[in-house]
C-alpha positions as CSV (number, residue, x, y, z in Angstrom):
1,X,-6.1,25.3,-28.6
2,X,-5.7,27.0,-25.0
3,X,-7.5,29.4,-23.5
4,X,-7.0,32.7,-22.6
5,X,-4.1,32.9,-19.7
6,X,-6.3,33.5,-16.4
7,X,-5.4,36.7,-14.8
8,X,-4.3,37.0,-11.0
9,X,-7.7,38.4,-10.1
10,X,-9.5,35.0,-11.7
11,X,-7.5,32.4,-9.9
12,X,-8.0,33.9,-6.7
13,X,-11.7,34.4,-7.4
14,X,-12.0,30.8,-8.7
15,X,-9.9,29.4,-5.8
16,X,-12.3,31.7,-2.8
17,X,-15.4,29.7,-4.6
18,X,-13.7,26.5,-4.9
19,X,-12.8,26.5,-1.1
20,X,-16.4,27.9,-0.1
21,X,-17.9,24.7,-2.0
22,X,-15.7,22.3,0.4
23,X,-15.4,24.1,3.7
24,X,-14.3,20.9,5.3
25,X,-11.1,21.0,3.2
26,X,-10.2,24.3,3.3
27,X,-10.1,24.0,7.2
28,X,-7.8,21.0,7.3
29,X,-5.4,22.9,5.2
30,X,-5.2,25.8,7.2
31,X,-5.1,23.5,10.4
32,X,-2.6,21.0,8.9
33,X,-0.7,22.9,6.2
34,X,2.4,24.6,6.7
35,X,1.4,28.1,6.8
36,X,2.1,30.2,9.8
37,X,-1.7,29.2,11.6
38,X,-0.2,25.8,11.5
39,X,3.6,26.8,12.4
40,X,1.5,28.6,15.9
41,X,-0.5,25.4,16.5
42,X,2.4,22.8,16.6
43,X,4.6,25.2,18.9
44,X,1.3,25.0,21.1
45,X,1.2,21.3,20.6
46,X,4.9,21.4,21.3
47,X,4.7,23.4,24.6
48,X,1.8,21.5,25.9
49,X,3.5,18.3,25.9
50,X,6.3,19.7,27.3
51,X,3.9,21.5,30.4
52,X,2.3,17.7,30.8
53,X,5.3,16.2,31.2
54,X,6.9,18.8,33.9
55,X,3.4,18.7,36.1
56,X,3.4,14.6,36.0
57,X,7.2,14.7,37.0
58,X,6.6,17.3,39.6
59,X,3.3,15.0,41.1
60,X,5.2,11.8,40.7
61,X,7.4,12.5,43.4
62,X,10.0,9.9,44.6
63,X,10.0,8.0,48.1
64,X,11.2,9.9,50.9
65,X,14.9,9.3,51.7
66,X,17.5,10.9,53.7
67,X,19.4,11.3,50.5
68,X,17.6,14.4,49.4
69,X,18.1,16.5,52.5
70,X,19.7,19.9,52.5
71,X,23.2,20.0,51.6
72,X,26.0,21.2,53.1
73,X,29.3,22.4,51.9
74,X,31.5,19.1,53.6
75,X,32.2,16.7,50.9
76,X,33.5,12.6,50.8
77,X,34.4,10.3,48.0
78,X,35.2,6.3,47.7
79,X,35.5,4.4,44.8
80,X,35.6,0.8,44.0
81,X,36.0,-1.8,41.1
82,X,35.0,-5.5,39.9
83,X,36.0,-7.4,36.8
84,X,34.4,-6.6,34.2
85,X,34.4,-10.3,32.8
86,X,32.4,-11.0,36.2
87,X,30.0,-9.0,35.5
88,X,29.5,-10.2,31.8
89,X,29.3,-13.5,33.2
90,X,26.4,-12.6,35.3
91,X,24.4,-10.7,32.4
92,X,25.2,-14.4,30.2
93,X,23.4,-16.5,32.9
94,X,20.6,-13.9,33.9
95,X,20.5,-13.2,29.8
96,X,20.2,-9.7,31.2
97,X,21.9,-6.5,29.5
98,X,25.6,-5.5,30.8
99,X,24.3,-2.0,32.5
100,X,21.3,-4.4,34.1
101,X,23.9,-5.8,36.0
102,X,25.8,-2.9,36.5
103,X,22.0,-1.5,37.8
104,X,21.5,-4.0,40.0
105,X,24.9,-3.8,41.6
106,X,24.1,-0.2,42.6
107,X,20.8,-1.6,43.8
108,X,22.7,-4.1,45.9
109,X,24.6,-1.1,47.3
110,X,21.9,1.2,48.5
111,X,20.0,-1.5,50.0
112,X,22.9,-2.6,52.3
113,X,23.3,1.2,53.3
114,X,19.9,1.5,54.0
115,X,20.0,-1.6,56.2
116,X,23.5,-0.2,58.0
117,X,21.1,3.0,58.7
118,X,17.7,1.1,59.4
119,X,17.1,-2.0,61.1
120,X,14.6,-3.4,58.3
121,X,13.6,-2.0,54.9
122,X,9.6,-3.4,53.7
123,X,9.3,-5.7,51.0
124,X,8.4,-3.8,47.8
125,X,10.4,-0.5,49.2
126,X,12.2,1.3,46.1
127,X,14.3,4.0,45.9
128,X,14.5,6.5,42.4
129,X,17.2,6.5,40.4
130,X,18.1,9.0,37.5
131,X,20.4,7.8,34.6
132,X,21.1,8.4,30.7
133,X,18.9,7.4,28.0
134,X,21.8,6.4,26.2
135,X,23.3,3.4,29.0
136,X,20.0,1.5,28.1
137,X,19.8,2.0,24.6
138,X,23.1,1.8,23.8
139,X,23.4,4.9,21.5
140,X,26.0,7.1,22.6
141,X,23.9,9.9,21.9
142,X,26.1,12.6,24.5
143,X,29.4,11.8,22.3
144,X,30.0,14.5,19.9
145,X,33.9,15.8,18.3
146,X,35.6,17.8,21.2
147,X,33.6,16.0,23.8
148,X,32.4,19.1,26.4
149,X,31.3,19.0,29.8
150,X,27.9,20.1,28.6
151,X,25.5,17.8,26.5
152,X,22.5,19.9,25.5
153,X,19.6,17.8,25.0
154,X,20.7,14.1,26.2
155,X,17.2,12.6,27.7
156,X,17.8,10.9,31.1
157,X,14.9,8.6,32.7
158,X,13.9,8.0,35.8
159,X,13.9,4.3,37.2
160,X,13.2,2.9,40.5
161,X,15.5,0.4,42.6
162,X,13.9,-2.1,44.2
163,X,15.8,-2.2,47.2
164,X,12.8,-3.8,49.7
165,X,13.6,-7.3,47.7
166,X,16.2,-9.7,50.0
167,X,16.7,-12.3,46.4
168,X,19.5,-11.1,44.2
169,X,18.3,-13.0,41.0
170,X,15.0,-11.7,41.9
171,X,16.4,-8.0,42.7
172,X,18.1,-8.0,39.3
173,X,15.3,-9.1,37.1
174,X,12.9,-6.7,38.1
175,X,16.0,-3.9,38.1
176,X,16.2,-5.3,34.1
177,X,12.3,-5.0,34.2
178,X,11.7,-1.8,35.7
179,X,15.0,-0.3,33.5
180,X,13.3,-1.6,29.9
181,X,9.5,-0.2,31.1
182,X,10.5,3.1,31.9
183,X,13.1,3.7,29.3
184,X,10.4,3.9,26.9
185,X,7.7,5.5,29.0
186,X,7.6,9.5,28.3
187,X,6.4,10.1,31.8
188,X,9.9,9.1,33.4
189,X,11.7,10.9,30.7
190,X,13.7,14.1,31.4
191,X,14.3,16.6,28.7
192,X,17.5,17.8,29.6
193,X,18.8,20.8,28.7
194,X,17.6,22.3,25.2
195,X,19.3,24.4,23.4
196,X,17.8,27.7,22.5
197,X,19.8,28.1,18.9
198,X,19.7,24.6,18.0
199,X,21.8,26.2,14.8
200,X,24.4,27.0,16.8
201,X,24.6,24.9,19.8
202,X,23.8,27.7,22.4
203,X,22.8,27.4,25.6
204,X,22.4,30.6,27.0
205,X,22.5,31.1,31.0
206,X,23.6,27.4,31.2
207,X,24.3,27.3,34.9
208,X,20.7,29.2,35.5
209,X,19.1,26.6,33.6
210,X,20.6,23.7,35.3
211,X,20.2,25.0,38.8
212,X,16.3,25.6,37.5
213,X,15.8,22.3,35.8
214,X,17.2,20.7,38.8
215,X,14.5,22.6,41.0
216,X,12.0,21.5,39.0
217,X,12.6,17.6,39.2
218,X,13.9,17.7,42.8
219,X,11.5,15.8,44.0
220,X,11.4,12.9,41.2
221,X,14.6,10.9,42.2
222,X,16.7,9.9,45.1
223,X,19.8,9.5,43.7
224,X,21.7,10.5,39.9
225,X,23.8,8.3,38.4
226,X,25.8,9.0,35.4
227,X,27.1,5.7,33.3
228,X,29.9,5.7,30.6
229,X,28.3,5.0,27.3
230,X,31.5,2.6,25.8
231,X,34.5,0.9,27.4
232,X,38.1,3.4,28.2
233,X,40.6,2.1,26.3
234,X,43.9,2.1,28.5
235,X,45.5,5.5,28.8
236,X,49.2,6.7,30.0
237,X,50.7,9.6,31.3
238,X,54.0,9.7,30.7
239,X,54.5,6.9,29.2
240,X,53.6,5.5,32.6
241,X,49.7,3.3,32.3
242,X,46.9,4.5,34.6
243,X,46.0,1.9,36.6
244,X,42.5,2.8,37.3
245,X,40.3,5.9,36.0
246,X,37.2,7.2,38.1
247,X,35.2,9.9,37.6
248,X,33.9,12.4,40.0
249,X,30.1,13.1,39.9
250,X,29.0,16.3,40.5
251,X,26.1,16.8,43.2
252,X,22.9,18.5,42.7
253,X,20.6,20.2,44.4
254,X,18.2,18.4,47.2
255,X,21.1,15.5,46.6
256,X,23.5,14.3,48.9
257,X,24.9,11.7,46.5
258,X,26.1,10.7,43.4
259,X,27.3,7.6,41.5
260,X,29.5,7.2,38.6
261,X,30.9,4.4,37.1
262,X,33.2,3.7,34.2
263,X,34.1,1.0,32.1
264,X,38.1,0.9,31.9
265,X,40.3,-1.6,30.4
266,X,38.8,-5.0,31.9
267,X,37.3,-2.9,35.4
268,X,34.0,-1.8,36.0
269,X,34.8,1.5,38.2
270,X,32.0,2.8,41.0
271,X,32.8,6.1,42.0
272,X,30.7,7.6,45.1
273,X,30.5,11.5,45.9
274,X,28.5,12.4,48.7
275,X,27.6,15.2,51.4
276,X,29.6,14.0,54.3
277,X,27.4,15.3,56.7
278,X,24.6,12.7,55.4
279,X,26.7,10.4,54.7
280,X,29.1,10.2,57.0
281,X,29.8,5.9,56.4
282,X,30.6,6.8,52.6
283,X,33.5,4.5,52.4
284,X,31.7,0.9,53.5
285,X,30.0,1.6,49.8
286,X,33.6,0.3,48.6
287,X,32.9,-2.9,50.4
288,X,29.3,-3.5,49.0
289,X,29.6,-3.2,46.1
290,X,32.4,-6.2,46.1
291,X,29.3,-8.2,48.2
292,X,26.5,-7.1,46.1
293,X,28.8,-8.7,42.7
294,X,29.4,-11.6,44.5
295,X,25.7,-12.4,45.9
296,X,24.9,-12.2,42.0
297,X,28.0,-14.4,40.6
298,X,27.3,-16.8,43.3
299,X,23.7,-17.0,42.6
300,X,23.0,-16.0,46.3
301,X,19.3,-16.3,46.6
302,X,18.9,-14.4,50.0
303,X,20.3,-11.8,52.2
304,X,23.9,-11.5,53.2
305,X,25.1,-9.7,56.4
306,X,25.6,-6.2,55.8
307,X,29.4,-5.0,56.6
308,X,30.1,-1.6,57.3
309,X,34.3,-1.8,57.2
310,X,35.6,-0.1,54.8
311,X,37.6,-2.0,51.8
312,X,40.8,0.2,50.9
313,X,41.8,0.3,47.4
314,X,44.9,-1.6,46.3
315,X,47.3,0.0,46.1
316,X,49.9,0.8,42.9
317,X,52.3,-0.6,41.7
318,X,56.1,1.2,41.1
319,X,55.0,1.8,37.2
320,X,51.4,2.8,37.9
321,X,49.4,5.3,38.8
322,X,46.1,6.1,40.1
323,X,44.1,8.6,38.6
């Protein structure tokens, strides 16, 4: 038969001398329970991490370049494009990732500027680049129903370009190895914006938060560069078929450039925005990138002469437009 039902009083009582008898216990329960003493220690933990992560991003600064002086208000764009089947066909013999290529292209592009600006560059030089999580991963973690100009919470990481290296082959397998290392390394992750009702979605003071964030990490990276995370389909306005579709990167503070690039249709797109009083020569980028793709597809294993004309973008046809 049962006993007597054991009143409030008992239980607590028996509980109090149970946890006395194992002290060890009743200390890892509070610590690692879920009670609110536990709830206080993870946000701790939480903030912590988060403070280690700022301070190592602030002392890991990038290398100096003229690309993070003070901006002004004057502003210059070029764009360019390569096939995208070229590009696949250099990732197939390098058995490197699409965006390595894409990577190293951009790497290609910033050393031949820096040699149209300096007369040499020393071996092992690099310059920092900032990109999305999601172009090396592959997950299209920014894409959401609606789409939105702001993506609260999409990690970026922090890479370097090894721009001091004269080999393409060479360049682009230690832009693949550099890309893969420090896409899983927390210390060249960036939060990203977080949003403060993750219920909702909210981000309030978006703009203050940004220009903050920014100011925080101005010092970690050179350039940004923003990378579409799936190919464009072909679009039409009109009726009429865009011929090509770039996108206009915005700049930052400390930044005086920014890359995009696009994937549309069968055309890997390279857009440029940059402060034109830094960066006066903008439009020879058009030109290298064409020269940095071709050093790769041709398997060019040392340095090519740097151009600094200008390649003009064809131009459309009757039923085409540019966008």
């Amino acid at each position: 038969m049962p006993g007597r039902r054991p009143s409030a009083r008992s239980v607590t009582l028996g509980a109090l001398a149970e946890a006395m008898a194992r002290p060890g216990e009743l200390a890892d329960s509070v610590l690692h329970g879920g009670g609110p003493i536990a709830d206080l220690l993870s946000f701790a933990d939480r903030s912590a991490r988060f403070v280690g992560t700022t301070v190592q991003q602030l002392v890991n600064s990038a290398p100096d370049s003229p690309l993070n002086a003070a901006p002004t208000s004057a502003r210059l764009f070029t764009f360019a494009s390569v096939p995208r089947a070229e590009v696949l066909g250099v990732a197939n013999r390098f058995e490197c990732t699409f965006n390595d290529v894409v990577l190293g292209i951009v790497t290609g592009v910033m050393r031949r500027w820096m040699l149209s600006i300096r007369d040499s560059i020393a071996h092992g030089e690099t310059m920092r680049a900032v990109l999305p999580l999601g172009a090396r991963d592959g997950v299209a973690e920014s894409r959401r129903a609606g789409g939105g100009w702001l993506c609260a919470g999409c990690p970026e990481f922090i890479t370097d370009l090894p721009i001091g290296e004269d080999a393409p082959s060479v360049r682009l397998m230690q832009v693949a190895g550099l890309a893969d290392r420090y896409s899983q390394s927390q210390r060249r992750m960036t939060p990203g914006l977080r949003p403060m009702l993750p219920e909702l979605g909210v981000v309030p003071f978006a703009d203050f938060s940004t220009r903050v964030f920014n100011g925080l990490f101005q010092r970690s990276y050179n350039v940004p560069i923003s990378m579409s995370d799936h190919q464009i389909a072909r679009r039409y306005v009109g009726g009429v078929p865009v011929a090509a579709l770039y996108t206009i990167p915005a700049l930052v503070a400390r930044r005086a450039l920014a890359i995009s690039v696009n994937e549309y249709c069968e055309l890997v797109e390279f857009g440029f925005f940059a402060d034109r009083n830094v960066m006066g020569d903008l439009p020879a980028m058009a030109g290298y990138v064409a020269d940095s793709l071709e050093e790769l597809r041709t398997g060019g294993f040392g340095p090519r002469p740097v151009t600094r004309i200008p390649v003009a973008p064809p131009a459309a046809d009757d039923d085409e437009v540019q966008s």
